[in-house]
C-alpha positions in Angstrom: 97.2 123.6 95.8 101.0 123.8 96.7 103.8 124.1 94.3 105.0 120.3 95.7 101.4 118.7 95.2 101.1 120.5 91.5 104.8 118.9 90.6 103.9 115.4 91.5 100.6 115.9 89.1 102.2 116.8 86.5 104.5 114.3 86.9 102.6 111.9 87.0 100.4 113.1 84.3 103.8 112.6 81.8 104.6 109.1 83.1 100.9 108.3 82.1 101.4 109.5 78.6 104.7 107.9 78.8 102.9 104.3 79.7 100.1 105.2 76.8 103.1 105.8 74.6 105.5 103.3 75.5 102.6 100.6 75.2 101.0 101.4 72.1 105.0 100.8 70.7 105.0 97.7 72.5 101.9 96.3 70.7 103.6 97.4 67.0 107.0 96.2 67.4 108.7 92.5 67.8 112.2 90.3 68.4 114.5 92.5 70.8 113.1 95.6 70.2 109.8 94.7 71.9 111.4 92.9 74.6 113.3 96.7 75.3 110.2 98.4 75.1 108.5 96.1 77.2 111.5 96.5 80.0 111.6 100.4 79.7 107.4 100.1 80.2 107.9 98.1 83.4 110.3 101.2 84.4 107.7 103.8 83.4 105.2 101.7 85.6 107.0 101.4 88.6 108.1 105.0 88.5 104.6 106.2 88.5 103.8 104.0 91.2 106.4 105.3 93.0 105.1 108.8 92.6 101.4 107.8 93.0 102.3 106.4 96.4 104.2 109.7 97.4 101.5 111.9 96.9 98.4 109.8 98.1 100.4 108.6 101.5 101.1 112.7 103.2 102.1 111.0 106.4 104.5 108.8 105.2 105.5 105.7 106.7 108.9 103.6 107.1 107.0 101.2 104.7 105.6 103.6 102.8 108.9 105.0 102.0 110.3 101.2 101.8 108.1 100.4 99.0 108.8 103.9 97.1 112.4 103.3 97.2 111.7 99.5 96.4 109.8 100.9 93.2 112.5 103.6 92.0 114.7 100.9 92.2 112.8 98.6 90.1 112.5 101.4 87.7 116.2 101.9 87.0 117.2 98.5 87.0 114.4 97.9 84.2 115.1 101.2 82.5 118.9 99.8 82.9 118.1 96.9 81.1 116.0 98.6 78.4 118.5 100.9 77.4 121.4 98.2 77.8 118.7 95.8 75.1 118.4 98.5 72.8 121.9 99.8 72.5 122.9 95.6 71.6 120.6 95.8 69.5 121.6 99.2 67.2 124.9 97.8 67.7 124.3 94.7 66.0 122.6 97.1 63.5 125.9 98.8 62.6 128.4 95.8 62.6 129.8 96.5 65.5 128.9 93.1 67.0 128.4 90.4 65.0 125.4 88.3 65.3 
């Protein structure tokens, strides 16, 4: 195996413990932290889509390379989002916004 084709597994090995992960805190928590969880999941999912797609498709395509760039960009605006949710929320937290 090349170097390439061993750094996409093991990426996408992590982003499938990352979806385990992410999911099994989606299940135990509720209100606006489970609706951040939920959007950083949808991130995780697209990203290893996105690498999934990369490594299975060696020839790649103008719509192979449309939908991977269509999925990384799903991932950051969900990640984005999650991120965004969560800090509100710790903000709230603190006093820093009021509710």
């Amino acid at each position: 195996m090349n170097l390439i084709l061993i750094s996409h597994l093991i990426i996408i090995i992590a982003a499938l413990f990352s979806i385990i992960y992410t999911f099994g805190v989606v299940w135990r928590v509720e209100k606006r932290l489970d609706i951040s969880y939920k959007l950083l999941l949808v991130s995780i999912i697209s990203f290893t889509a996105s690498e999934i797609i990369a490594i299975s498709l060696p020839d790649m395509t103008t719509f192979g390379e449309t939908i991977i760039i269509i999925l990384k960009l799903i991932f950051i605006i969900f990640f984005l989002a999650g991120i965004l949710e969560m800090r509100d929320m710790l903000r709230k937290m603190d006093g820093e916004i009021k509710k």
